[in-house]
C-alpha positions, -999 to +999 in steps of 0.1 A: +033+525+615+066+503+617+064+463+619+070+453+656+108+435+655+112+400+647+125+378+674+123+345+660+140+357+630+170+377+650+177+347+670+180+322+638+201+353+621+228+352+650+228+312+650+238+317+614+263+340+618+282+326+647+279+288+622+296+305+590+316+333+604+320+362+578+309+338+545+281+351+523+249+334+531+230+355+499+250+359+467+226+378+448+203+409+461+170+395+442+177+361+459+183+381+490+152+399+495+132+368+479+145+349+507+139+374+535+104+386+523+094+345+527+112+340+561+102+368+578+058+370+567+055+331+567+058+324+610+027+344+612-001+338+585+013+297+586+001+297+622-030+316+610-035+293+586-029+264+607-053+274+632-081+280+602-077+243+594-083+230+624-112+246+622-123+235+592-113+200+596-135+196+628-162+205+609-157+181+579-150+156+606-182+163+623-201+159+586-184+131+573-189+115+611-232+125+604-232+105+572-216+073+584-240+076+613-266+083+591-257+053+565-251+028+593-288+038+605-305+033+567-286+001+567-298-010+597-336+002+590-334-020+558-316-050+573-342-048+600-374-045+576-359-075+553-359-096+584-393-085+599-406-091+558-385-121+558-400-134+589-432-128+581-433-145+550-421-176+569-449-176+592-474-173+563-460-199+543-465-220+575-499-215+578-506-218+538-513-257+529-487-276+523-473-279+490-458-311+475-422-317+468-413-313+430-384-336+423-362-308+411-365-296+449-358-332+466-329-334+446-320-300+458-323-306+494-301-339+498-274-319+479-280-293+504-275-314+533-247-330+517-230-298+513-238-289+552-218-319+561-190-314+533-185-279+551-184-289+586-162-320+577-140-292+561-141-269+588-128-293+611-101-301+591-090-260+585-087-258+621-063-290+627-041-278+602-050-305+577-055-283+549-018-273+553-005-303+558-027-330+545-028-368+555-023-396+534-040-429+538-009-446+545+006-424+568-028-422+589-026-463+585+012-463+597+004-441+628-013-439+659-040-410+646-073-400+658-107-417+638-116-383+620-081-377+605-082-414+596-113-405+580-104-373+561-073-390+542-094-417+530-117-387+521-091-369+502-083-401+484-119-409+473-124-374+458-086-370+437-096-406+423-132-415+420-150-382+421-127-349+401-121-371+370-160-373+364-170-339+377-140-328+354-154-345+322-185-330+331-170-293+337-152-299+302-188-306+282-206-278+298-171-253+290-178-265+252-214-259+252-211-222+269-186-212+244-209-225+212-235-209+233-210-174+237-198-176+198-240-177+186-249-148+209-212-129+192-226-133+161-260-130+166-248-093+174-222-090+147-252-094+126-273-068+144-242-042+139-238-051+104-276-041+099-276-010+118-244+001+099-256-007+061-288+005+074-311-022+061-347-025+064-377-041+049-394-023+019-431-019+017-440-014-018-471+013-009-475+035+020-511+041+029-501+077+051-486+094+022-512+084-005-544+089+012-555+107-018-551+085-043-563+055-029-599+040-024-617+019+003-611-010-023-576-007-020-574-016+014-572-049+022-598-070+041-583-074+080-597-092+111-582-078+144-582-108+176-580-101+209-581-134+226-581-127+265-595-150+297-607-127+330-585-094+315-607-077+341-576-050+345-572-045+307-601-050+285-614-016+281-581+000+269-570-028+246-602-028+229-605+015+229-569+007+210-579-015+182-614+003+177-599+034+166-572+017+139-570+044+112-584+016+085-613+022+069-647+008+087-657-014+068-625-032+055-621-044+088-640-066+115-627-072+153-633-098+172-632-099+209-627-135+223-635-139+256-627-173+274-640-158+307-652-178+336-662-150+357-696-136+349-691-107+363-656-102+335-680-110+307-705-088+314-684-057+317-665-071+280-699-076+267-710-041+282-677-025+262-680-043+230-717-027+225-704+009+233-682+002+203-709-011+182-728+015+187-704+041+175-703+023+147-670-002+147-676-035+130-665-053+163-686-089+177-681-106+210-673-147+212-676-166+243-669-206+239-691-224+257-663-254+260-634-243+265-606-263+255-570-258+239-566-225+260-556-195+234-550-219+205-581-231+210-599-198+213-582-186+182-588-221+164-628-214+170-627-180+160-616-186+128-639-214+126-664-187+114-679-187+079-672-147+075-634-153+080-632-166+042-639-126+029-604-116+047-567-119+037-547-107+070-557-115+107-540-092+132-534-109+171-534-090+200-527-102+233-554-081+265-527-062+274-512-048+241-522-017+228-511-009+191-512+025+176-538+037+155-517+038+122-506-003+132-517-015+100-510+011+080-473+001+089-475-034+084-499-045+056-478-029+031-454-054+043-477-079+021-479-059-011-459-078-038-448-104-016-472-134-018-445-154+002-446-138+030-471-150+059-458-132+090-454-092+098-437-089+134-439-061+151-415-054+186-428-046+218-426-021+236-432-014+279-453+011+300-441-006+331-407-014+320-394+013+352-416-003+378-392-021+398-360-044+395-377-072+379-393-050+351-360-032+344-342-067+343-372-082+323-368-052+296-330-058+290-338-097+282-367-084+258-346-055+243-319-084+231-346-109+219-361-076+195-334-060+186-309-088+178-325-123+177-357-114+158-339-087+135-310-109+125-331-137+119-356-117+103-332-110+081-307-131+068-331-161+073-367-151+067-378-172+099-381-162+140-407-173+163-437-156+163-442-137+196-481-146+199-492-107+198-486-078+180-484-098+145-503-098+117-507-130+096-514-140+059-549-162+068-540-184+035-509-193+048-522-199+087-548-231+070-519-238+043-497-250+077-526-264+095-543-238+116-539-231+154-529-267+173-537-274+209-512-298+212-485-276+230-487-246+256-469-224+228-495-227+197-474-192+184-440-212+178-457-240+166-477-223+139-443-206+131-425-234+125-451-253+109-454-225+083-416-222+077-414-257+068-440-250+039-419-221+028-433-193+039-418-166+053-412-138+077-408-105+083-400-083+115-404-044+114-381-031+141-398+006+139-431-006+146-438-007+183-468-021+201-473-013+238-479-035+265-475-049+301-445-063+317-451-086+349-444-071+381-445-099+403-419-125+408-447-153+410-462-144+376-428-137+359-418-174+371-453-189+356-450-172+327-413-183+321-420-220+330-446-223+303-421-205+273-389-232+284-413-259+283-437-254+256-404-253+230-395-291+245-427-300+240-434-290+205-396-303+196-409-334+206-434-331+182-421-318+152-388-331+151-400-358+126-414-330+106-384-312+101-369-341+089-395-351+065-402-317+054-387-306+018-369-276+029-335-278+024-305-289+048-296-255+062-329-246+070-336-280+091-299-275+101-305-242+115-339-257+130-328-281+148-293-272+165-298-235+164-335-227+171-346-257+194-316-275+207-290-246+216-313-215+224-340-237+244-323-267+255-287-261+258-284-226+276-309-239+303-291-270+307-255-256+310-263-219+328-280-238+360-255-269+356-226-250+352-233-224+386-256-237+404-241-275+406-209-278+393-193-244+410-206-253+440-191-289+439-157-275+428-158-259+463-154-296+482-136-309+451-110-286+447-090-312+427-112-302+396-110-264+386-137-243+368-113-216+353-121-180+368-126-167+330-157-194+329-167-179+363-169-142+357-150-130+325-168-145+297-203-147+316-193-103+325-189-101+289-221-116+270-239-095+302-222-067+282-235-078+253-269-086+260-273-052+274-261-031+244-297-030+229-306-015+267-281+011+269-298+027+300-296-003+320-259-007+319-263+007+359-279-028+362-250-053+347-244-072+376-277-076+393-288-088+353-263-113+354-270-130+390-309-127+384-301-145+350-284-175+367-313-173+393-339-175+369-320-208+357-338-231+383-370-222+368-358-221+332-339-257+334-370-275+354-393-262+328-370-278+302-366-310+317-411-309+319-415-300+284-390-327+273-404-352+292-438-345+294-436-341+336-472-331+351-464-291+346-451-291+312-493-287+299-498-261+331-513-227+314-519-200+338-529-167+322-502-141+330-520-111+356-517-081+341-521-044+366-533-025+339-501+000+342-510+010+304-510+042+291-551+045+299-546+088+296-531+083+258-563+060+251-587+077+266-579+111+245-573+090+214-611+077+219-627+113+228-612+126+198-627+099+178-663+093+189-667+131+200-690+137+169-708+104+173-715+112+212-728+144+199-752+130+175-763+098+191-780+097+226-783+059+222-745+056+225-743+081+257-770+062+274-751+031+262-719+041+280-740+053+313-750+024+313-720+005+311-705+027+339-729+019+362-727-019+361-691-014+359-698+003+395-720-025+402-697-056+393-668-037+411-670-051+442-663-082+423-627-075+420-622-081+462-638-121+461-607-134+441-581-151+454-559-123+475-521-112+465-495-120+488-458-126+485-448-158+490-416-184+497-401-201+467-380-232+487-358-241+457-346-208+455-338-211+491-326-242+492-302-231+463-294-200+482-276-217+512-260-242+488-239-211+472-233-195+504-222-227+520-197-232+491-189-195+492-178-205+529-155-233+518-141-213+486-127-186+520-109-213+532-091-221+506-088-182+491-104-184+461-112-144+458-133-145+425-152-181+427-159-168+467-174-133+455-193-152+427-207-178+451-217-149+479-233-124+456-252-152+440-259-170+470-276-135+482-294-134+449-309-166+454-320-154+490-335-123+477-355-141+447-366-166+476-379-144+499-394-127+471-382-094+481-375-088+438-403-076+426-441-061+432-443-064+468-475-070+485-481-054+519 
């Protein structure tokens, strides 16, 4: 069948002809029918084509048109919700009883309403042009002008002369101390590379896994295992199921379970679960003070009070929540072998919760940095780190060489530490070892559990400063003590981190006449997030929420400091850190099956033991409802802060500051989140 003639193409042929007369419009025959096979298919399948997509692109406009619709609608769901949660928490906080104004927070709120009036003052000057063109105070005094321009010049004047050149001094100190602060957390993880890449690790000089056969029960060292705990109603059964079943032989170790309960109904289900144990045959006894005083210090002080304590070498701590593995001591008392200097085995932790929420992820990259790099290095090339309080286990000789446990601060673990560094003992952390346990979930217990570890340190430097002095270690070591330990890591990066962004970049915004350099801002700060998130490499998705929740955390951080170091009424506040009992119960409850299933089978005693137990844990369940109720709550300086930022993010717009004004907003938001407490376990 013959193509139908070409019109289109005819007509443009004649126009061609009749433009170039008789010349040769194809010089070869191959370019020839190249050019006509093009010209003559391409009309047709082009408007094909062309009418295909159209089609199409109605159809990708309809989609891409359903997920802005749909985006716009999830964005207004959760902007809605926030305020509704937002709004609620208002009205509760108006009906709790009033709370009384720390200082921190009056201080807050007159440099709050200062700012308010800053910004207003400003705003009115933006829209007369001033900003453009500014007065002087002698041109306002040679002319006729109105009272508030009159006012502004002499306002401009004030601030170039009386007020940059102090805030400037003040930006200068705090730029010195973030950088000393910056170079100690470089080389903290120059150090940490430099171990990972020569490999280096602590010898134990016998492994009690791979010669089983050859040892005896005499060869195992005496050990007492601690659990201190105080109302652990969520965790008691599965951190003492963990230490029961320690692969150690029975009768070379003893555990003690120290309860400082208040709640009857606590102790008798700890009670009820320490006699299961005893009845299976574990060497485990239950200790409840009858005065209790020194919180944990003093808990542990009286345990080891007891006249049995003097037939063991090593004492293991465990906090209610942790929960080691069965070979735990297997892998750290050979730590002790052929090193009679040593008083300290570490262990790091590790988290069952760690993916809860925001907080816990954000929580885990702080604790991930303080294991892998600060305890490592310093476990290393120094011989000293603070001990964490839990998951340790301790020469006993060396613990009533330094003076026992101390009641005198709210962080007895750093204060037996240094105590027993100064009489030259040391330390050892074992990386590889991990101990499980319980991140906080809520904002509320996070923030309690913060303020007591940045104000016990100022407390017990208080204390021991004199100490160090007198002590006969050498120079480096009270050196390293002092300025490293103590006054950088616990006073200094509190001090500057909520000076430095919470204060000072908010005043540069109404005195622009002193700078804080954009590098200060959000360069160096991006990189040390960088760095502090390397031992976290699964978090990096959670950089920049880390480094705003960092400088939020500041408020808390810096008023805790300024308490401990001058022994303010919260500085001695202990509040036992709530656990939810998120642990890995399944894990434990197979580990102890497999362990007692022979000793269930032979002894009815202990099955009519654990009946028992369950039914008054049915009984005294009921319990649980008749404490104090959760709820989310309102934290004002975190508010207060919150519209500081966004009111200097507001005058950073005027005068275009792009990176100091995206600092300020995101951080001002931050601040309104963590206030709201909408970070976090959320109570409906």
């Amino acid at each position: 069948m013959s193509r139908p003639p070409n019109q289109e193409f005819q007509e443009w042929w004649n126009k061609q002809q009749s433009a170039n007369g008789s010349e040769d419009l194809f010089p070869s025959s191959s370019e020839n029918s190249s050019f006509l096979t093009v010209e003559i298919c391409s009309p047709t399948v082009a408007e094909k084509e062309r009418t295909r997509s159209a089609r199409q692109l109605s159809w990708i406009y309809l989609l891409k048109f359903q997920q802005i619709a749909n985006s716009i609608a999830f964005l207004t769901n959760g902007f809605i919700s926030i305020v509704r949660t937002a709004n609620r928490r208002i009205v509760t906080s108006n009906s709790a009883p009033p709370r009384s104004d720390s200082r921190l927070y009056r201080v807050i709120k007159v440099f709050l309403t200062v700012s308010v009036i800053l910004l207003v003052f400003e705003l009115v000057a933006y829209f007369r042009g001033w900003h453009f063109s500014p007065p002087t105070v002698e041109s306002a005094s040679a002319e006729v002008v109105d009272l508030a321009e009159y006012v502004y010049a002499n306002w401009l004047d004030i601030r170039a002369n009386y007020l940059a050149p102090p805030l400037e001094s003040l930006i200068n100190m705090c730029i010195v101390l973030f950088l000393i602060q910056s170079v100690d957390r470089v080389v903290l993880v120059l150090g940490c590379f430099w171990i990972k890449f020569r490999g280096l690790k602590p010898l134990a000089e016998i492994d009690y896994s791979s010669d089983v056969e050859n040892l005896n029960a005499e060869d195992y060292p005496m050990v007492l295992l601690q659990i201190p705990m105080c109302n652990e109603r969520e965790v008691y059964q599965q951190s003492i199921a963990a230490v029961c079943v320690q692969d150690w032989p029975k009768d070379r170790m003893l555990i003690q379970i120290l309860d400082d309960s208040d709640d009857l109904g606590v102790q008798g289900l700890i009670k009820a679960e320490v006699q299961k144990w005893q009845q299976r045959g574990v060497h485990i006894i239950y200790r409840h003070r009858l005065i209790r005083t020194g919180y944990k210090a003093g808990n542990l002080k009286s345990a080891m009070s007891c006249d049995y304590v003097k037939n063991y070498e090593f004492v293991a701590i465990f906090d209610a929540d942790f929960q080691p593995t069965p070979d735990f001591l297997k892998n750290t008392v050979p730590y002790f072998k052929g090193h009679d200097d040593v008083a300290l085995v570490q262990t790091r932790w590790a988290f069952v919760n760690k993916d809860e929420n925001l907080l816990t992820r954000l929580q885990n990259i702080n604790l991930a940095f303080h294991f892998e790099v600060e305890q490592q290095v310093n476990g290393w090339f120094i011989n000293f780190f603070g001990f964490n309080g839990t998951a340790g286990v301790w020469r006993i000789e060396a613990l009533e060489e330094c003076g026992g446990w101390l009641e005198r601060t709210t962080v007895e673990d750093m204060d037996i530490a240094v105590r027993a560094h100064l009489c030259g003992w040391k330390f050892i952390y074992v990386n590889d070892v991990k101990c499980l346990c319980e991140l906080p979930e809520s904002y509320e217990t996070y923030k309690k559990q913060q303020h007591r570890w940045h104000s016990g340190p100022m407390q017990l430097f208080r204390l021991c400063f004199s100490d160090i002095l007198r002590s006969k270690v050498c120079w480096l070591k009270k050196a390293n003590l002092i300025f490293l330990f103590f006054l950088l890591r616990k006073l200094i990066l509190p001090f500057y981190s909520f000076t430095l962004f919470c204060i000072i970049l908010p005043l540069t915004m109404f005195l622009p006449e002193a700078q804080l350099p954009a590098w200060v801002v959000c360069y160096v700060p991006g990189l040390m997030s960088v760095l502090n998130i390397l031992p976290a490499p699964q978090s990096f998705p959670f950089i920049v929420p880390y480094l705003l929740f960092e400088n939020t955390m500041s408020v808390t951080k810096f008023n805790a400091m300024i308490s401990g170091l001058f022994q303010l009424g919260s500085s001695y506040e202990w509040i036992v850190t709530k656990k939810s009992g998120r642990s890995s119960e399944a894990d434990l409850v197979a580990m102890v099956e497999n362990e007692s299933e022979s000793l269930l089978k032979k002894s009815t005693v202990s099955r009519s033991s654990s009946e028992s137990g369950l039914a008054e844990l049915n009984k005294l369940e009921m319990t649980k409802k008749m404490g104090k109720r959760k709820r989310n709550r309102l934290y004002r300086k975190e508010l207060a802060l919150a519209f500081i930022l966004l009111t200097a993010s507001v005058r950073s717009l005027l005068s275009a500051q792009g990176i100091h004004f995206y600092f300020l907003l995101f951080q001002g938001f931050t601040f309104l989140v963590v206030g709201l407490d909408l970070i976090g376990e959320q109570v409906s």
